[in-house]
C-alpha positions in Angstrom: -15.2 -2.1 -22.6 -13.0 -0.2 -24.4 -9.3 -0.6 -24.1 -8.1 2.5 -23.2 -11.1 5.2 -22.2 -12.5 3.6 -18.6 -9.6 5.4 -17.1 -10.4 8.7 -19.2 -13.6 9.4 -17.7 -12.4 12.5 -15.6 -16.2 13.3 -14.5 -16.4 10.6 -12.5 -12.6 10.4 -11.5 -13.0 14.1 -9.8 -16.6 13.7 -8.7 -15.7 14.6 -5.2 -13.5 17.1 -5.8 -15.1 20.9 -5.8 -13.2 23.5 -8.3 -11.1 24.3 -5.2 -9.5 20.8 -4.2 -9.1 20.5 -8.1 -7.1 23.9 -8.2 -5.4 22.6 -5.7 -4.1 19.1 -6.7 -3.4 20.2 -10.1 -1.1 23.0 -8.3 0.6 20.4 -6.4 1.4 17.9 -9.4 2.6 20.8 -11.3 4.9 21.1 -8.6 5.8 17.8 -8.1 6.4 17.2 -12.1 9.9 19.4 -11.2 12.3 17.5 -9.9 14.8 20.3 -8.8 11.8 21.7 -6.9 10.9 18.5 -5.4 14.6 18.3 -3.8 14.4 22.0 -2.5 10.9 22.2 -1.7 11.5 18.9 0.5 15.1 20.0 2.3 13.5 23.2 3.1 10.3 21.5 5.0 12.8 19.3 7.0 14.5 22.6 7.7 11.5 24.1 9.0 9.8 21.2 11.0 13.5 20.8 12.5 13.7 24.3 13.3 10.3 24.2 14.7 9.3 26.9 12.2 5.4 27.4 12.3 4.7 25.7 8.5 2.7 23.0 9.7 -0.6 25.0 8.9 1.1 25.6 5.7 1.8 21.7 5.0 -1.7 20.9 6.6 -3.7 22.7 3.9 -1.7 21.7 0.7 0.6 18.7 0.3 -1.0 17.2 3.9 -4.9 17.2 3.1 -4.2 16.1 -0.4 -2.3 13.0 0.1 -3.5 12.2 4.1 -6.7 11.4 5.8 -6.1 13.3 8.6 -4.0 13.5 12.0 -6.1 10.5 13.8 -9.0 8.1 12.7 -11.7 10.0 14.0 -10.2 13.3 11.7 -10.3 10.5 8.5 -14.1 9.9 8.9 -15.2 12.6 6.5 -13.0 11.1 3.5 -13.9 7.8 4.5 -17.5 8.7 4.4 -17.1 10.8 1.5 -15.2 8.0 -0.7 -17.3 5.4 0.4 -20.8 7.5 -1.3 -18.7 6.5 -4.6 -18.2 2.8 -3.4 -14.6 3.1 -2.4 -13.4 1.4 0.8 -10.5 3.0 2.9 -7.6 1.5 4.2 -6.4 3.3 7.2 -3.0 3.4 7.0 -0.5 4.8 10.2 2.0 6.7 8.3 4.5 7.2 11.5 7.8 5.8 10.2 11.5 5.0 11.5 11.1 4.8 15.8 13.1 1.7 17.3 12.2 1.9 20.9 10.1 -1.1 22.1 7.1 1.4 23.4 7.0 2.5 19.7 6.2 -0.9 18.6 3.5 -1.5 21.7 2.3 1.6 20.6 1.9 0.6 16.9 -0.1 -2.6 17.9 -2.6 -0.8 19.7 -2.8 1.5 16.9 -3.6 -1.2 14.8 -5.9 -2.6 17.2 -8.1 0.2 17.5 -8.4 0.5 13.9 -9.8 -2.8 13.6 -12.6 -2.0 16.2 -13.0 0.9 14.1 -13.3 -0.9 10.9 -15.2 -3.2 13.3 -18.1 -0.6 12.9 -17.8 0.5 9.5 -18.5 -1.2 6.1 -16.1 1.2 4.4 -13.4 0.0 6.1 -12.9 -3.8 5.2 -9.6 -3.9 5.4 -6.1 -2.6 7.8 -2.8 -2.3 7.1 0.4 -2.5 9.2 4.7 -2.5 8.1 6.4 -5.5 10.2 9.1 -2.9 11.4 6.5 -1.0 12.9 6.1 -3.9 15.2 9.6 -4.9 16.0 13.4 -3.6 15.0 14.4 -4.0 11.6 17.7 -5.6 12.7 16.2 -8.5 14.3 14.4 -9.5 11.5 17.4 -9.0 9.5 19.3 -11.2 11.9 16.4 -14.3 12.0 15.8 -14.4 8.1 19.6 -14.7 7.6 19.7 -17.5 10.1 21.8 -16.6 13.4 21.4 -17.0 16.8 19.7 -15.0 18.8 21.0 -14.1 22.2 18.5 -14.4 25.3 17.5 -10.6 25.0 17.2 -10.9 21.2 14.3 -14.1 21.4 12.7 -12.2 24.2 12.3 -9.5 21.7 11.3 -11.4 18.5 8.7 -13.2 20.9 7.2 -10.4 21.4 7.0 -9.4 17.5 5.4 -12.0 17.3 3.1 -11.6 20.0 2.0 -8.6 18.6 1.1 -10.0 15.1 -0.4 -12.6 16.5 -2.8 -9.9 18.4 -3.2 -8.0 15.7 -4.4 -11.1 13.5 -6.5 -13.0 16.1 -8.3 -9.7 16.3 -9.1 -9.1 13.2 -10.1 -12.6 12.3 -12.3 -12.3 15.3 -13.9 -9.0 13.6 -13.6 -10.4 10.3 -11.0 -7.7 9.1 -8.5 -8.4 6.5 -5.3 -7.5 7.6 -2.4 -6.3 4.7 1.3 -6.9 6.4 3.6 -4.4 3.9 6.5 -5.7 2.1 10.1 -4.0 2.8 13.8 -4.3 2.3 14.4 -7.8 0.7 17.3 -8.2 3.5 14.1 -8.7 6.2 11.8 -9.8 4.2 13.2 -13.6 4.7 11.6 -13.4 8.5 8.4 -11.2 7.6 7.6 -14.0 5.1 8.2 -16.8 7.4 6.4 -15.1 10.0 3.1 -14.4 7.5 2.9 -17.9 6.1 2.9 -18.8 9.9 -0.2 -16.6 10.3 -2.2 -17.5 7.3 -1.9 -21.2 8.6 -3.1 -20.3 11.9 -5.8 -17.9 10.9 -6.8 -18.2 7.4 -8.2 -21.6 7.6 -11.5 -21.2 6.1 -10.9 -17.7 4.2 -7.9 -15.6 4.1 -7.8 -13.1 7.0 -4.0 -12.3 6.7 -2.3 -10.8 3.5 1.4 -10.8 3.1 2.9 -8.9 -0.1 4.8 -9.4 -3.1 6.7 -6.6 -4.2 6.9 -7.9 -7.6 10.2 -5.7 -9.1 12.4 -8.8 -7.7 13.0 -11.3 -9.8 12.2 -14.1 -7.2 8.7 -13.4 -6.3 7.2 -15.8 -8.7 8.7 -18.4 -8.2 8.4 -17.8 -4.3 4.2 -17.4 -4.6 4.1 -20.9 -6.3 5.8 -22.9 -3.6 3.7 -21.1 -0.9 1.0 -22.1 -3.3 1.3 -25.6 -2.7 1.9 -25.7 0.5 -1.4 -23.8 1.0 -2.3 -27.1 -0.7 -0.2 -29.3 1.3 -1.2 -27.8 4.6 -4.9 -27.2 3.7 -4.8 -22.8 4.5 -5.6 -19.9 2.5 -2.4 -17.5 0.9 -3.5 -13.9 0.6 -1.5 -11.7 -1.1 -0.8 -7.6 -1.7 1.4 -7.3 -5.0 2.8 -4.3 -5.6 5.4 -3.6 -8.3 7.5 -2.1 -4.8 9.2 0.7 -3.3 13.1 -0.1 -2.3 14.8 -0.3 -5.7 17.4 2.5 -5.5 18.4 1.1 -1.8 18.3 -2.7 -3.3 20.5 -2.2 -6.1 22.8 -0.4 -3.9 23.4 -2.7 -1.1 23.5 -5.6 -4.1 25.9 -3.7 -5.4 28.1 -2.3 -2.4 28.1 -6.1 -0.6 28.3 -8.2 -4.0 25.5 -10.0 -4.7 23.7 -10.5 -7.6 20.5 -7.7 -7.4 17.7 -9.5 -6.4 15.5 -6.7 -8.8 14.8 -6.9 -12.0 16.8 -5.7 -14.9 14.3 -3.6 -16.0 10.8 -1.8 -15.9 9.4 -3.7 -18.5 11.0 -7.2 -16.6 9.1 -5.9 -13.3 5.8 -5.0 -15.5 5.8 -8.6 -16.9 6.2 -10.4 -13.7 3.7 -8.3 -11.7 1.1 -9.0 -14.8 2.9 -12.8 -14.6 2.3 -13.1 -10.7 -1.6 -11.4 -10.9 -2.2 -14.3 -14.0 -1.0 -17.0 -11.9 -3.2 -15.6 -8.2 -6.5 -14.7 -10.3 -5.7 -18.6 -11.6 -6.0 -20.0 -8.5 -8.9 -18.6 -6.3 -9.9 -21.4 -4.7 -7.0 -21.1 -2.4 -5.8 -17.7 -3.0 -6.8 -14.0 -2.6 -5.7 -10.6 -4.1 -5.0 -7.5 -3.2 -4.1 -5.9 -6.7 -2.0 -2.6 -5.0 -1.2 -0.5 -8.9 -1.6 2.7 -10.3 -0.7 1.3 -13.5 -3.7 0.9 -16.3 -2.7 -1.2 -18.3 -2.2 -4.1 -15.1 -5.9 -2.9 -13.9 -7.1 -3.4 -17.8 -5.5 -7.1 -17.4 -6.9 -7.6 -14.2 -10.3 -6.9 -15.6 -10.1 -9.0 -18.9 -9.3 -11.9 -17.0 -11.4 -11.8 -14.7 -14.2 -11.7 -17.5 -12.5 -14.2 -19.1 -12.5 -17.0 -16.1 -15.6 -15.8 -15.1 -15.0 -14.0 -11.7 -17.7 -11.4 -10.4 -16.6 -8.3 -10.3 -17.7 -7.8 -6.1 -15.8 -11.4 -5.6 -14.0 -10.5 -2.2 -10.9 -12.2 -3.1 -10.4 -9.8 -5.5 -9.3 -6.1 -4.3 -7.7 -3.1 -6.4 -6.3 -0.7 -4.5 -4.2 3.1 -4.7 -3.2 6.2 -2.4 -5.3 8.3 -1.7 -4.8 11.6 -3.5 -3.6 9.5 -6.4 -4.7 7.9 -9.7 -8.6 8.8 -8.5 -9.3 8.4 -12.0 -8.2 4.5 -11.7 -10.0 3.9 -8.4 -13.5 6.2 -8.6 -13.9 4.4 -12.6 -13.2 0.6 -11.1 -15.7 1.5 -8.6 -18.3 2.7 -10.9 -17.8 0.1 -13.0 -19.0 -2.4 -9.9 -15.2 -3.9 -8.6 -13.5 -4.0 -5.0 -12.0 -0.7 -4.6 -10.0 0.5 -1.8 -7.8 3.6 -1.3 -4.7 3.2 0.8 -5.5 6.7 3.9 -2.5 7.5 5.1 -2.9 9.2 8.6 -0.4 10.6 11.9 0.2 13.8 13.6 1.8 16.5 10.6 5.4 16.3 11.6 5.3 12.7 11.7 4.0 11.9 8.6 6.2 14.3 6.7 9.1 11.4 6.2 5.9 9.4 4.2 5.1 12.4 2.2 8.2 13.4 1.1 9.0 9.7 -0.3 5.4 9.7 -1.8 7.0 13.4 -4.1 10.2 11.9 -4.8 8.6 8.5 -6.0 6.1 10.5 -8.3 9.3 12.6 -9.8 10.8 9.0 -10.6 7.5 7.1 -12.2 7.5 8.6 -15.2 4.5 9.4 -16.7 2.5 9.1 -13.3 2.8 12.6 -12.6 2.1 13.7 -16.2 -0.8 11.7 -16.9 -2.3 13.1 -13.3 -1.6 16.6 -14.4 -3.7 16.2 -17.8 -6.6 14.7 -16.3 -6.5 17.5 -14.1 -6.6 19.9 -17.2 -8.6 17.6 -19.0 -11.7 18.3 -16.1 -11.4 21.9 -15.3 -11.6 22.3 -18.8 -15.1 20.2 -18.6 -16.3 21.9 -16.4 -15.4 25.7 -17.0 -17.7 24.3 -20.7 
């Protein structure tokens, strides 16, 4: 295979798009390629949801549709459907963010529990995906990974964080349904870690059922998957893992920064490139005990990914190997891995409009920061309505 064309083939990227939804998307990169509009267009949305102005329509049928399955599961069946005609699996993903009471959190669980009846039923949908401080204030994990005491209150709480992983896990295993816990702030992530690797030994005994993730722009992530490595070994369980190159780095440096500590991400892109290729290498080495969730939109990673797996011999529809982006992005990574025969699954982000927004604006203002995402979306874009008004 070529080097660089897989990722060019724009026919099969925007298959399922008709000339409308193609209009569209290559309207809202264009928009999203300006950063001053990006800033405006977003303070002027949180303007209008908070002054319950009527723009949710507006929101619905643009930015919404593009980037989000829908306002529940049922309303994501037709993408789901739709995405899995082209051999793409969905990953439901409940994009309700930031509420600390401890009915949110029940809530979240049973969210997460009907999704994996739901995925129960459906062959597109392998795979769920749930953010620890959906399940449990932020604070608290904050507080175990850094080693205090809890007060009485506090372990009644973190029991039942745990409790409700533990549902969500036992479940799935149960339905055979992978389940992806999200990385976040490195500050938590002590706890979340602990907690996961607790999991994995409990339910991934003969095949891994629960994935924790790597965000691979700190520097200590390597180094980190080796030791859980052997004590998969040690302790005779499965490790699976989501890398990602990850999501927190302005906030990282910052605190790093503000409270004196050396930055626990690396120097550079090219640093964070290398070690999310270095930590992939070392996962796609090791199979027997480990799977992959390869979360990227960048080609030349997926490229890698595919070389070695020719290279040591791994079939392409091996389930411990998954690639995996948004929805509404980098189709012409995700439709062209699936055609070519590998484990494809889109992240579907889904929750009532207003809800969701929070996710959506984070999604713009990442895109106006990775640079050369948005660019290269917009000329593939041009690149196939070109094609097809010939």
């Amino acid at each position: 295979m070529d080097k660089n064309t897989l990722f060019n083939n724009t026919e099969v990227a925007f298959a399922l798009k008709n000339d409308a939804q193609l209009e569209r998307a290559y309207f809202l990169f264009k928009m999203i390629s300006n950063e001053p509009l990006v800033r405006i267009g977003t303070a002027a949305t949180n303007f209008a949801l908070k002054a319950r102005l009527p723009v949710e329509g507006l929101i619905r049928s643009t930015v919404f549709d593009h980037f989000c399955g829908g306002v529940n599961e049922d309303d994501c069946l037709p993408v789901i459907d739709k995405m899995f005609t082209k051999g793409v699996s969905s990953v439901l993903d409940y994009s309700v963010e930031g509420k600390e009471e401890e009915a949110t959190f029940d809530e979240a669980r049973d969210k997460i529990l009907k999704i994996i009846q739901f995925a129960d039923e459906k062959e597109s949908m392998p795979i769920v995906v749930f953010k620890p401080s959906g399940f449990g204030r932020f604070y608290l994990y904050q507080k175990k990974g850094e080693g205090q005491f809890f007060t009485q209150d506090e372990q009644a709480e973190w029991d039942r964080i745990v409790a409700r992983f533990d549902m969500v896990c036992s479940l799935a295993k149960s339905k055979d349904v992978e389940v992806l816990i999200d990385g976040e702030e490195s500050w938590m992530q002590d706890a979340a870690d602990a907690l996961c690797e607790d999991l994995m030994r409990k339910y991934n005994t003969d095949k891994p059922i629960v994935y924790n993730t790597l965000q691979c722009y700190r520097w200590d992530r390597l180094d980190y998957l080796k030791a859980i490595h052997q004590r998969a070994l040690k302790d005779n369980f499965k490790v699976g893992l989501k890398i990602v190159r990850g999501a927190y780095m302005e906030k990282e440096r910052e605190r790093a920064e503000e409270k004196g500590y050396q930055s626990p991400i690396c120097d550079t892109k090219e640093d964070t490139d290398k070690n999310f290729d270095a930590c992939m290498t070392y996962i796609l080495n090791h199979l027997q005990v480990m799977s992959i969730f390869i979360g990227t939109h960048n080609e030349q990673s997926c490229y890698l990914a595919m070389e070695m797996m020719t290279n040591l011999g791994i079939d392409k529809k091996d389930n411990n190997v998954w690639f995996g982006q948004l929805y509404g992005m980098s189709d012409h990574i995700s439709f062209n891995l699936a055609e070519q025969g590998y484990n494809v699954a889109k992240y579907v982000p889904f929750g009532p409009v207003k809800d969701v927004m929070p996710y959506l604006i984070r999604r713009a203002e990442e895109n106006t920061s990775v640079a050369g995402q948005t660019s290269r979306e917009l000329n593939l874009l041009k690149q196939e309505r070109k094609r097809r008004k010939l």
